[in-house]
Steps between C-alpha positions, in 0.01 A plus 500: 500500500476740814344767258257229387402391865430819600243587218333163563411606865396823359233351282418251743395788770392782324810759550747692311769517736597322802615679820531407862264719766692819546581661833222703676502823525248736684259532251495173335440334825201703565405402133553156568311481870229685345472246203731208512734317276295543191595216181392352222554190424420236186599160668354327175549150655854559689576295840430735844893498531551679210182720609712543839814607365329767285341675789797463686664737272212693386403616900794376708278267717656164507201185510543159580296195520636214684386181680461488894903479507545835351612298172326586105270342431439321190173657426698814420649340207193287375210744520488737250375861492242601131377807683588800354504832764499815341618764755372317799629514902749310606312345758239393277734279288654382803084386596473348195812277520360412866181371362681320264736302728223516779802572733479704835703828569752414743756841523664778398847574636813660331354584171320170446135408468474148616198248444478146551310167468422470846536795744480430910459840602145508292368177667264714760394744257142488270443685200333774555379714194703612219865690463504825375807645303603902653790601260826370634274289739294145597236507730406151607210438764469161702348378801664395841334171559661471855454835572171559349587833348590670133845586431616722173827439340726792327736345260732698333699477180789328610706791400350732720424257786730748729258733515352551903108485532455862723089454543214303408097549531207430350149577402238201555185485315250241675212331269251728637669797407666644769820595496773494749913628596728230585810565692693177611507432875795301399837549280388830390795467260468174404763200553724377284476141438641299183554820343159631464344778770216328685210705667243333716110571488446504873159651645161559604336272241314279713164606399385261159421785305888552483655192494543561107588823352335614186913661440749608664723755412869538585687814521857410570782761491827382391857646472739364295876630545639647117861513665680361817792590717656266707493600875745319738455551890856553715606207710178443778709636790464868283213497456310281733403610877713423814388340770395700828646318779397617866682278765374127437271616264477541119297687222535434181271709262328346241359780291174723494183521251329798419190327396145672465423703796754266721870468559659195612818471655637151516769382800686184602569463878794302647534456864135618624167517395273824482108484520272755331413694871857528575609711174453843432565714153695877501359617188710796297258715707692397844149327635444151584272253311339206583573225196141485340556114411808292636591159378761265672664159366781306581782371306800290610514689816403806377165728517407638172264810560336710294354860644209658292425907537151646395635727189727465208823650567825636301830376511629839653192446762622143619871624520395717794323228681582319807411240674486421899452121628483368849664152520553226664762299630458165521572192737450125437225445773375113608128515588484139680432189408164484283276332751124505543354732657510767193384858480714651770726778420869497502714826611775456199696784539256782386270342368215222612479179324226311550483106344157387416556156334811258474309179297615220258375574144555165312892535365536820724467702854283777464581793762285799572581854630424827547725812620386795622790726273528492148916483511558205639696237310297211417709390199787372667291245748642200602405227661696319809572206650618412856783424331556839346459390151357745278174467252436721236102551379427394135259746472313793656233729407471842700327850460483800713205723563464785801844415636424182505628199360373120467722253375477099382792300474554187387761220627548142316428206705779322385741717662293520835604233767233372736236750592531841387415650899877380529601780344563855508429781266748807434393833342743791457321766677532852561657607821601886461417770232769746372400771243680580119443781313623508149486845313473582149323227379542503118860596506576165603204333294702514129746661293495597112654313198404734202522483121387790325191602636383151651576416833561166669439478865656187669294424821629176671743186396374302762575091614127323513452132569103332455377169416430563109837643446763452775823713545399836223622768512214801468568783309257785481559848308317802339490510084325697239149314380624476167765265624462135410558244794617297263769671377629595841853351563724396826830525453757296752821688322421417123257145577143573450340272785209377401149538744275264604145782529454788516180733544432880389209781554481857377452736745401807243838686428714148563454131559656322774683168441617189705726237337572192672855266464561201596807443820613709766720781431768626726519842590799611288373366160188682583649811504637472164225374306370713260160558281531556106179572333411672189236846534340627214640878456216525221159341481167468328173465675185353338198410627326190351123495495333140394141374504460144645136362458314245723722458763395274762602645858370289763 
């Protein structure tokens, strides 16, 4: 009866033999991203399960149609497939079943292709010209109609949907006959979302004449790992940075970036609070450098700053960097009550702090000031009464410029009794500067895990709080581009916590990622979580070239 069964789905689809998809090797996974699961396939009136199942076995990519609860649906089982395919694509059987069950795509993850009756994540996106089929490869166009720009989609095969996307451009041919590059301004890798590689269309395509193109081509470069080794990180306290602690004060590094023609080298601050004039580079030459860009924010207490230096630098290059910072020590200062007349300055300390405003905004105080020093503390504000209880703002917006800053905060009503001139304001405010200097830079910026030759540098396992997330905990390292976020692991002993986002970007010879999880972790089970992620120790590159006609752009 077995023997019987088996000939019967023989007949049915055209084959001699039955086999599952075999393991990829080096060469046939360049055979197969260069031309796809090839089959052929006589469904002579059979039910799309049955259809499923077949190329399932045949190519190893798993397909499912369900309803919007991720359940099969029944149209899987009543329509039934008369087409016969004789050595066609995989993805062009897998468009013809879609036109059949008129269903949307809705993901690939973990070996599966997924589509579905009604798909949420498609609701702001318009067709917008046909799919083309690349080999191993979907192309899908659409239209952003809340952004108001094109986006092109790179499925996969399920199979080899771990594959990393390592560039993407583009050739534009307008209706007039020019011709023009495209380089993405954005995601010049391309996001992963539901599965499928996403690249926007953003740019200069104002002008009518190109708000369509005549086609578009895409030249994407792909890697897809043949075989993997495993890569486990030591316990963070090996191989993460210590903290730098001067008196009261402590630096925790955060990691550097060797981006194009810049290097970034990212801080946290406890206990102070440095401004862009008061810190100074040693580069591995022994001569101080002004910080060509400087950004500052504040978290939980904490400044967060990030220095940027004209020039891409090596990792033996920022390990003989320094840094020297002039900082100040702060006192909780009371500038008066906040009574009319405004505009006069205040001697807080070192600084001058002059109030411009103090109004009622419907369900809140607004309060204006300005400080002639960029250090001093306007975070921690408070407001006070005659009492001596204690207001904190709701709100503030602030920005420095020149040495400079202006700040607006924001008090509820609510919490305000009687007139606001009853009370006082408090700023922490600079009232003496002391100087640190910190050599060697990149020694204490990260440490090594290695497998093979792949390297994993572990930057910062840091405690965050914000209003999307809460209590995270921030964890930032150095991996190989052909490493899948996806895959990467956090190990508390052997539970794999789960995150809650994450966010990556190549920077040419690696990417640097952030994972986010949720809570706040204490200082000893910090130090011995661990990474896991698997590195391809042999790969495949391909690049995929497809021709997308009338596209609109604009």
């Amino acid at each position: 009866m077995l023997r019987l069964n088996i000939l019967t789905l023989a007949l049915v689809f055209g084959l001699s033999s039955l086999c599952f998809a075999q393991k990829l090797t080096t060469k046939t996974a360049t055979k197969l991203l260069k031309e796809g699961s090839v089959v052929s396939v006589n469904a002579n009136g059979q039910p799309i399960t049955k259809l499923l199942n077949y190329l399932e076995k045949k190519t190893g990519n798993k397909v499912k149609f369900t309803d919007k609860f991720g359940r099969p649906h029944a149209k899987t089982s009543s329509i039934k497939v008369n087409t016969v395919f004789k050595k066609k694509n995989f993805w062009t059987i897998i468009q013809h079943l879609q036109e059949l069950t008129e269903f949307d795509f809705d993901s690939i993850n973990n070996g599966e292709l997924k589509y579905t009756e009604e798909s949420f994540h498609n609701q702001n996106q318009l067709p917008n010209g046909d799919s083309v089929v690349a080999g191993a490869f979907l192309i899908t166009p659409d239209f952003d109609k809340f952004h108001k720009y094109a986006n092109i989609k790179l499925r996969p095969e399920p199979r080899i949907q771990n594959g990393i996307v390592l560039g993407f451009k583009g050739v534009i041919e307008f209706k007039d006959g020019s011709k023009e590059d495209f380089e993405p301004k954005f995601f010049s890798n391309g996001f992963k979302r539901f599965g499928e590689v996403v690249f926007s269309l953003q740019g200069d395509f104002d002008s009518p004449s190109k708000h369509v193109a005549k086609s578009f081509e895409a030249i994407i470069d792909y890697e897809f790992p043949v075989k993997l080794e495993t890569l486990t990180t030591p316990g963070f306290k090996e191989v993460i940075p210590q903290d730098i602690k001067k008196g009261a004060v402590t630096i925790t590094p955060l990691g550097f970036n060797d981006a194009k023609k810049m290097t970034e080298l990212k801080f946290r601050l406890h206990g102070s609070k440095v401004s862009r004039e008061n810190i100074k580079v040693i580069d591995d030459k022994k001569k101080e450098v002004t910080p060509y860009h400087f950004n500052s924010s504040n978290f939980s207490g904490n400044q967060e700053f990030t220095i940027v230096l004209k020039g891409k630098k090596t990792q033996k290059q920022v390990d003989k960097m320094g840094l020297k910072m002039d900082l100040p020590k702060f006192k909780e200062i009371d500038l008066g009550k906040l009574k009319k007349p405004f505009g006069k300055p205040i001697q807080a300390g070192l600084a001058k702090v002059t109030i411009s405003q103090a109004e009622k905004k419907n369900a809140y105080y607004e309060i204006k000031l300005e400080s002639d020093r960029s250090d001093v503390d306007f975070d921690k504000a408070v407001l006070v009464s005659a009492s001596g209880d204690e207001i904190e703002k709701s709100g503030m917006f602030s920005f420095s410029r020149k040495g400079k800053t202006q700040a607006t905060m924001q008090f509820q009503t609510d919490k305000v009794k009687g007139n606001i001139s009853n009370y006082s304001l408090k700023l922490n405010c600079p009232t003496s500067i002391f100087s640190v200097e910190i050599k060697d830079i990149g020694l204490k910026m990260a440490k090594t895990a290695k497998a093979g030759k792949h390297e994993v540098k572990v930057m910062a396992a840091i405690n965050a709080n914000d209003e999307f997330n809460g209590d995270h905990l921030k964890i930032r390292f150095h991996a190989p581009t052909s490493v899948n976020v996806n895959d990467v692991k956090l190990l508390k002993g052997n539970e794999e916590l789960k995150n809650i986002g994450w966010s990556s970007s190549n920077l040419e010879e690696y990417q640097v990622i952030e994972l986010q999880f949720k809570g706040k972790f204490s200082q000893s089970v910090i130090d011995k979580l661990r990474l896991q992620m698997p590195i391809p120790s042999e790969t495949v590159k391909h690049q995929i070239r497809a021709k997308l006609k009338n596209l609109k752009l604009k």
